[in-house]
VEXKE-713170 format. One line per field, with one value per residue (C-alpha): x, y, z; residue in three letters; residue number from 1. Coordinates in Angstrom, 2 decimals, decimal comma. Example, Ala and Ser with C-alpha at 12.3 -4.5 7.8 and 13.67 -1.06 7.14 Angstrom:
REM VEXKE-713170
xx = [12,30:13,67]
yy = [-4,50:-1,06]
zz = [7,80:7,14]
residu = [Ala:Ser]
num = [1:2]
This chain:
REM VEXKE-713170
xx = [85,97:86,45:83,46:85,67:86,77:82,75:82,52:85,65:84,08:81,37:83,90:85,35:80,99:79,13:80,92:84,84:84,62:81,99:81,27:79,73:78,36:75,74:77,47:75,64:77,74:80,57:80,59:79,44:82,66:85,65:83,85:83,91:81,83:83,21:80,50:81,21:82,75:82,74:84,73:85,74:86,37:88,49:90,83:93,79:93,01:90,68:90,43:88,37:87,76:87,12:87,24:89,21:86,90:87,32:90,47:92,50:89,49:89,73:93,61:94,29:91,05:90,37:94,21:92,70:92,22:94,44:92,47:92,80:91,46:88,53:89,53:89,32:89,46:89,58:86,47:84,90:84,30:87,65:89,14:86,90:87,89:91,49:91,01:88,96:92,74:94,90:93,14:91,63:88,12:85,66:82,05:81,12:78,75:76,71:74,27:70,72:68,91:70,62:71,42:69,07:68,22:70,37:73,49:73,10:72,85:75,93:77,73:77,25:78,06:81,17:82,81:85,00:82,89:79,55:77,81:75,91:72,74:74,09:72,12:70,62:74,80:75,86:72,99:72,99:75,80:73,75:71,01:73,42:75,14:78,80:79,38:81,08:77,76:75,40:77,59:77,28:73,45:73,08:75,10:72,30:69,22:71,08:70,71:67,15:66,71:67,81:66,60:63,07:63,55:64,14:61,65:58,79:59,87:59,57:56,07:53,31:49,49:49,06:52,47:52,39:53,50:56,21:57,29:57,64:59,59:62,12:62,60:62,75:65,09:67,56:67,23:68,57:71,78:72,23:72,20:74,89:73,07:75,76:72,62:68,95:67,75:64,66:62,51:60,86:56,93:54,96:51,07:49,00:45,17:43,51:46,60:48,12:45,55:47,86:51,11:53,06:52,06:54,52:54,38:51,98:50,35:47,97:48,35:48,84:45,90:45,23:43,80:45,80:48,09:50,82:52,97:56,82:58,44:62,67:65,61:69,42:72,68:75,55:78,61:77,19:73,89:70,52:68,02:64,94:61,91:58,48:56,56:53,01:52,29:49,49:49,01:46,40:44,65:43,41:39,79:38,90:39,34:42,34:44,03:42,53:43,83:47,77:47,21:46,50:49,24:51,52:50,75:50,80:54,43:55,36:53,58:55,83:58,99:58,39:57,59:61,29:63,82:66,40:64,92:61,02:59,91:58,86:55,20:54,84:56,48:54,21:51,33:52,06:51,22:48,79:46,67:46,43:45,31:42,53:41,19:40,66:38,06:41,05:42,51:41,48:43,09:46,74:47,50:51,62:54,04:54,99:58,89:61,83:65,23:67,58:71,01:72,84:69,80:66,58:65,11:66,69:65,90:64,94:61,47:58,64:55,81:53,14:54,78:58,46:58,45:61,85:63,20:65,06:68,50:70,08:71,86:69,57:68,15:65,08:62,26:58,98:56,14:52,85:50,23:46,21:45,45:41,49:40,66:39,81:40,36:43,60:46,74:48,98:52,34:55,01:58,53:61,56:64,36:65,90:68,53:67,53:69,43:69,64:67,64:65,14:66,21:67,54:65,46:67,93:65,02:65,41:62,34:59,52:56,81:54,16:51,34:52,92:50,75:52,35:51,10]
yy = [84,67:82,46:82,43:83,87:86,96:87,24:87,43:89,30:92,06:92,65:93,97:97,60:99,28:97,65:95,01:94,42:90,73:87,95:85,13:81,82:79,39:77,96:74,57:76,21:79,63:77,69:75,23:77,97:80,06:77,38:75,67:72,17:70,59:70,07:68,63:70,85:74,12:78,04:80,47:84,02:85,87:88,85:91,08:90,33:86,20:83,62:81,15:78,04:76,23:72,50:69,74:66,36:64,26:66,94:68,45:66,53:66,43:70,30:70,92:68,90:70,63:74,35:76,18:79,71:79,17:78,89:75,65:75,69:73,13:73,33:70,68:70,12:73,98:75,88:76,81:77,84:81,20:81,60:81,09:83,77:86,08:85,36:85,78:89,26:90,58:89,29:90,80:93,43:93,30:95,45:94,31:90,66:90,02:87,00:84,86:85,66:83,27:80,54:81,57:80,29:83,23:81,35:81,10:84,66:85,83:83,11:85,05:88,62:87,36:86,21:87,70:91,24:92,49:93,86:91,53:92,71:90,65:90,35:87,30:89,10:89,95:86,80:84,41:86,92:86,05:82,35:83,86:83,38:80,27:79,75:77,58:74,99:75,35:74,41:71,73:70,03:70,67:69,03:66,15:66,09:65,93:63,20:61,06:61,47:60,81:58,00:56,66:58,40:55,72:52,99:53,37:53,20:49,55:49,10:50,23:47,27:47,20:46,62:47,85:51,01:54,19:53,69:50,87:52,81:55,58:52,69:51,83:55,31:56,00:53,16:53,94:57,75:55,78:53,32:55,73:57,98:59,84:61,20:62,24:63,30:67,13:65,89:63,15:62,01:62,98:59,47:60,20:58,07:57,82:60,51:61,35:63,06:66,08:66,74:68,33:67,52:64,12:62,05:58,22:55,88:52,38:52,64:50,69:51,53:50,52:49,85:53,61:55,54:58,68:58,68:61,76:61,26:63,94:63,41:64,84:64,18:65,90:65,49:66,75:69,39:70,60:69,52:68,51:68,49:66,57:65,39:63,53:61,99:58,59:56,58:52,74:51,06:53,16:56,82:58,64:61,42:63,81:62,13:62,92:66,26:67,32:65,90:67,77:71,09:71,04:69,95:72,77:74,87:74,26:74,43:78,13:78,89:77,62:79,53:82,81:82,14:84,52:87,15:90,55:88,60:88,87:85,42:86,60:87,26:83,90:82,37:84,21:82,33:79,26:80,02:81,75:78,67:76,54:79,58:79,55:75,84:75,87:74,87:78,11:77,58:73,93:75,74:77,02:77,10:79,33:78,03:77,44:78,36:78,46:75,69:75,07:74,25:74,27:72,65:75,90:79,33:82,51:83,93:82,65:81,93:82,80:85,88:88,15:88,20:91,17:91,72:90,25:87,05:86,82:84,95:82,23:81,20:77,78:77,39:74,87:74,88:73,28:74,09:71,45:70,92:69,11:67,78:66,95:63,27:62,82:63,41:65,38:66,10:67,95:68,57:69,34:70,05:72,69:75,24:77,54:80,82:82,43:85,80:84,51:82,25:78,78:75,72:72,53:70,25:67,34:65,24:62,75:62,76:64,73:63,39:60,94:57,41:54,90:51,85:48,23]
zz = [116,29:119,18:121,66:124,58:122,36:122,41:126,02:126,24:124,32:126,47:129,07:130,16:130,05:133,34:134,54:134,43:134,58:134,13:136,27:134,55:136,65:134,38:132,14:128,92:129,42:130,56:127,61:124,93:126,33:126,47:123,00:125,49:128,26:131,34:133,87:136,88:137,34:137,55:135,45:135,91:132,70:132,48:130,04:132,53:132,33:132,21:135,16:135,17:138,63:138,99:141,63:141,08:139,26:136,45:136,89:133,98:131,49:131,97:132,19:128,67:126,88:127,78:126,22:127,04:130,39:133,86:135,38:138,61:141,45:143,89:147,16:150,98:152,21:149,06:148,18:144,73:146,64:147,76:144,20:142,58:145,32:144,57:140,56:141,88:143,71:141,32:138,24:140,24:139,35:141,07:139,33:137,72:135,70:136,54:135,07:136,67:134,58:136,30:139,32:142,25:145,21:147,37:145,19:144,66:147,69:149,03:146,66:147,58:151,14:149,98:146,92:147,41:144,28:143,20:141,33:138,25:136,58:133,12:131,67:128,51:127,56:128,02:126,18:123,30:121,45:121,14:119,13:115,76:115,66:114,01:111,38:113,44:115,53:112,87:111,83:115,16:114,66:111,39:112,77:115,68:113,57:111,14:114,31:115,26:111,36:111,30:114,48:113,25:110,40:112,63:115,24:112,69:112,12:115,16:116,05:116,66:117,89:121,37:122,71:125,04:124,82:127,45:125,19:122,31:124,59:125,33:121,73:120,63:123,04:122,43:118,96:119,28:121,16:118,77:115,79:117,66:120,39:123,19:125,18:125,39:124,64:126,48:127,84:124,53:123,94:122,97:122,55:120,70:120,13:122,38:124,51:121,38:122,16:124,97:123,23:125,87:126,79:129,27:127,99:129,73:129,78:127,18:124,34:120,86:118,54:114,77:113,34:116,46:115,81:116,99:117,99:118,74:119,74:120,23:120,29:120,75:122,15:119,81:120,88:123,39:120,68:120,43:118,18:118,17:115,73:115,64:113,39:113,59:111,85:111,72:112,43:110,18:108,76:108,94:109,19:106,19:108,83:110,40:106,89:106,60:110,08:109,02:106,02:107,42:109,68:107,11:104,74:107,92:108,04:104,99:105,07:107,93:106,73:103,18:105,41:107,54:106,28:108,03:109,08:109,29:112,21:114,63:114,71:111,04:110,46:113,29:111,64:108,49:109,48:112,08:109,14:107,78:110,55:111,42:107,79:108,21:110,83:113,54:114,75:118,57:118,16:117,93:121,02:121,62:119,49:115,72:116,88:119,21:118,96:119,93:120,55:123,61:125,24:123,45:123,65:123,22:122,33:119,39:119,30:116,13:118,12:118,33:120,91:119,19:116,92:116,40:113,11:113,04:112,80:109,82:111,43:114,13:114,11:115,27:115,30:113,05:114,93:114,30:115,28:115,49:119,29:119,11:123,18:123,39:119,77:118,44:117,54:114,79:115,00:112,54:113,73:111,83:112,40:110,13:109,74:109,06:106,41:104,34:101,11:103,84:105,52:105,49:106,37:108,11:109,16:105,99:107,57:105,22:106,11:104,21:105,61:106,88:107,74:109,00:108,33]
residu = [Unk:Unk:Unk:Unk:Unk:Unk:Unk:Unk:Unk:Unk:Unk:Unk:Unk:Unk:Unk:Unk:Unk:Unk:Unk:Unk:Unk:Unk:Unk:Unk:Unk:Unk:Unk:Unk:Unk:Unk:Unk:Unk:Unk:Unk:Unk:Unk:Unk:Unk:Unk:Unk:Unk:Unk:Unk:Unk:Unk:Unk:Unk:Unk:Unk:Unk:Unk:Unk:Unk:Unk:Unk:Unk:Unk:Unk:Unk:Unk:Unk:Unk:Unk:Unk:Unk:Unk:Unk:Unk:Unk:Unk:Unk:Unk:Unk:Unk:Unk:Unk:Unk:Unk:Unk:Unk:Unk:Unk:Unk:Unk:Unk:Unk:Unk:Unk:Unk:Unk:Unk:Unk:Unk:Unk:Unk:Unk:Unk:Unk:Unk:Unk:Unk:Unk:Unk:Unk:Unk:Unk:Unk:Unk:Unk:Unk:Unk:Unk:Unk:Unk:Unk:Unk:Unk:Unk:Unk:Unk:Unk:Unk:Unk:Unk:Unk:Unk:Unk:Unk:Unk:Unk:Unk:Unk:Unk:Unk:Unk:Unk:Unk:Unk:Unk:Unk:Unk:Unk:Unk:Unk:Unk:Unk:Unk:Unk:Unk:Unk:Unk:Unk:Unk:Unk:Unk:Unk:Unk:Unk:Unk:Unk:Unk:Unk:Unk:Unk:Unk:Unk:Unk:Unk:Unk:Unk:Unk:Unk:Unk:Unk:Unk:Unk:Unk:Unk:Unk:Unk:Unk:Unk:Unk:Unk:Unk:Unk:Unk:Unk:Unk:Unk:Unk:Unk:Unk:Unk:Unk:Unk:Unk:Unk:Unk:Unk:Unk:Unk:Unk:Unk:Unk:Unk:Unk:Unk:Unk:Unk:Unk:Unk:Unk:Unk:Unk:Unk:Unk:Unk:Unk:Unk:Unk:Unk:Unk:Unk:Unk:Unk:Unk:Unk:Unk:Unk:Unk:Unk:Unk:Unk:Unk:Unk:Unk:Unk:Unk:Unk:Unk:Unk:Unk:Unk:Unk:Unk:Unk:Unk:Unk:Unk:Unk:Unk:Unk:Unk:Unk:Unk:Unk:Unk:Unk:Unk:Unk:Unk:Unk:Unk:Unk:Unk:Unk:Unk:Unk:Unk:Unk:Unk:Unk:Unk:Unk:Unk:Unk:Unk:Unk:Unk:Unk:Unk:Unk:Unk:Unk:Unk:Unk:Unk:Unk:Unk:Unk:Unk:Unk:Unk:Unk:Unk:Unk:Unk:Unk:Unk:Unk:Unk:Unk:Unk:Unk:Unk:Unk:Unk:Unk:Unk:Unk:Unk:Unk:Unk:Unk:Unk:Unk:Unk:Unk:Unk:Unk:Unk:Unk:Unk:Unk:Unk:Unk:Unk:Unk:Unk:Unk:Unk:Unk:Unk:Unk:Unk:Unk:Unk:Unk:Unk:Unk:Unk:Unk:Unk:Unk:Unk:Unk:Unk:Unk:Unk:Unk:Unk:Unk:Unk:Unk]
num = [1:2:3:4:5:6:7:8:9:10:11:12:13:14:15:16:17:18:19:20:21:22:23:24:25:26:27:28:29:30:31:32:33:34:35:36:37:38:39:40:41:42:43:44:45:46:47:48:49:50:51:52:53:54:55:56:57:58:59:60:61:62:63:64:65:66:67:68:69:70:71:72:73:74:75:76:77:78:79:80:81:82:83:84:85:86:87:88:89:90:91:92:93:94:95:96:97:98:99:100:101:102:103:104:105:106:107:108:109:110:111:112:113:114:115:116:117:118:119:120:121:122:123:124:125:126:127:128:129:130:131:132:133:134:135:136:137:138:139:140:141:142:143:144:145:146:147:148:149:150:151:152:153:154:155:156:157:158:159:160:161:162:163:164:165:166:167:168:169:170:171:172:173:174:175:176:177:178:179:180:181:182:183:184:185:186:187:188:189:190:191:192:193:194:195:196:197:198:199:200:201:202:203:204:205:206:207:208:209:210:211:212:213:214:215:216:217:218:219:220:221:222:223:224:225:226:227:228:229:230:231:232:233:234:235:236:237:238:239:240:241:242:243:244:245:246:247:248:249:250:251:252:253:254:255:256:257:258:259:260:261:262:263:264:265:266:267:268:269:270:271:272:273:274:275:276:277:278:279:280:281:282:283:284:285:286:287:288:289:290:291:292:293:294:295:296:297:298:299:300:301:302:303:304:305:306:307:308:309:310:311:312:313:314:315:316:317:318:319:320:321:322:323:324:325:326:327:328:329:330:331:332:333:334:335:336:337:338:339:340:341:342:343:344:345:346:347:348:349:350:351:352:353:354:355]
């Protein structure tokens, strides 16, 4: 099923048309990115509205739609209200998640429609991901894979953190990257208590951890990864730390199947942290979803009891954060399936220490 016949099915109950104004929405609908827009979705027709600079880019690539162009004195609100007479719409549904208050309300000035929130409708269908989806995904995390490989080679004493951001980064482009699903995470030594850490001037040393925490957009979906290596050498409890994260994981990823729900799964690996002395060390959920967005709903964490979807991907994350000591934190992503999940992060997991 095409993603519009999705959207199209959510029509006729409260809301006769829907109004996507958010590029996630607009990109999961048409199945292609086009930088700027709006679209009004309707039984009658689909419209999608676009000024110059993306006007051919959207007239040779979205077949199910009438493109039509936003210039000098024909605004994006006067197009919507014409799509609202000619199909004759009398409610949209919009996107409240996205929408600021003072869109919103420019809207309701100006649109000859009631406008209905209907963000939970229109996200929901990107819970379960289509084959074609996942494919994109496992094309994603092949990248940060390899560029995972290549930035341990990398890696030296004495070089900062922003440093290693740089190479990181250059190394997701290099090994196919068409974007980033978010600023990189580089934490080493102490800083890598801090699970999100933004990458500073201090320098890497012989015996540090050091977190990395990447991802890439291929093709309009993200990945997402994080592994923790060592430099020199590692402390008993250094190694005992990694290792209880690690099995952590692995708990949690054994636990991930269709119709478990994201706290038991989340409870699976948190269990194992807790009996380890280091349950108050583990403070965020065990995973999120991800897809066009680096995270997305359903989530692996203690307040989701509803049961997992087979075909979600989502994240598996746990981690053990020590304040002015050090972190570990293990990221892959998997596919959640009827029988359990796929691993798609083909990184090893076990303990690297680099010369």
């Amino acid at each position: 099923m095409k993603n519009l016949e999705k959207y199209l099915s959510l029509l006729g109950k409260s809301y006769d048309g829907l109004l996507l104004t958010s590029a996630v929405s607009r990109m999961y609908c048409a199945e292609f990115n086009v930088d700027e827009g709006v679209s009004v979705i309707s039984k009658k027709g689909c419209r999608f509205f676009t000024d110059s600079r993306y006007i051919e880019v959207a007239q040779k690539n979205l077949p199910d739609f009438e493109v039509i162009m936003i210039e000098r004195g024909y605004s994006y609100s006067q197009a919507i209200n014409d799509t609202i007479r000619d199909f004759g719409l009398q409610t949209l549904g919009y996107e409240d998640g996205y929408l600021t208050v003072a869109e919103l309300r420019s809207y309701e000035e100006k649109l000859n429609c009631k406008l209905v929130p209907a963000q939970e409708d229109i996200s929901g269908f990107r819970a379960v991901k289509e084959p074609w989806e996942i494919e994109r995904m496992i094309q994603a995390q092949e990248i940060t894979d390899r560029a995972f490989t290549e930035v341990c080679t990398r890696i030296r004493e004495g070089m900062s953190e922003k440093e290693l951001a740089a190479e990181l980064i250059y190394c997701l482009y290099k090994n196919g990257a068409e974007g980033l699903s978010f600023a990189p995470i580089v934490a080493s030594g102490p800083n890598g208590s801090m699970p999100h850490a933004v990458p500073g001037e201090r320098k890497i040393q012989r015996g540090d951890f050091i977190t990395m925490d990447f991802g890439v957009i291929f093709r309009g979906y993200c990945s997402d990864m994080t592994r923790t290596v060592a430099l020199g050498s590692v402390t008993e409890k250094m190694r005992e730390v990694y290792e209880t994260v690690l099995k952590a994981q692995l708990a949690g990823i054994a636990a991930t199947k269709a119709g478990v729900t994201g706290a038991e799964i989340d409870g699976a690996a948190r269990k194992v942290i807790a009996d380890s002395g280091y349950g108050s060390c583990f403070g965020h959920g065990y995973g999120h979803s991800l897809g066009l967005e680096i995270h997305e709903s359903p989530n692996c964490n203690p307040s989701n009891d509803k049961p997992m979807p087979a075909g979600a991907v989502c994240s598996a994350e746990p981690g053990i954060y020590l304040p002015d000591e050090f972190g570990v934190r293990i990221e892959d992503v998997v596919i959640v399936t009827e029988e359990g999940c796929i691993d798609i992060t083909k990184s090893p997991k076990e303990l690297i220490i680099l010369p």
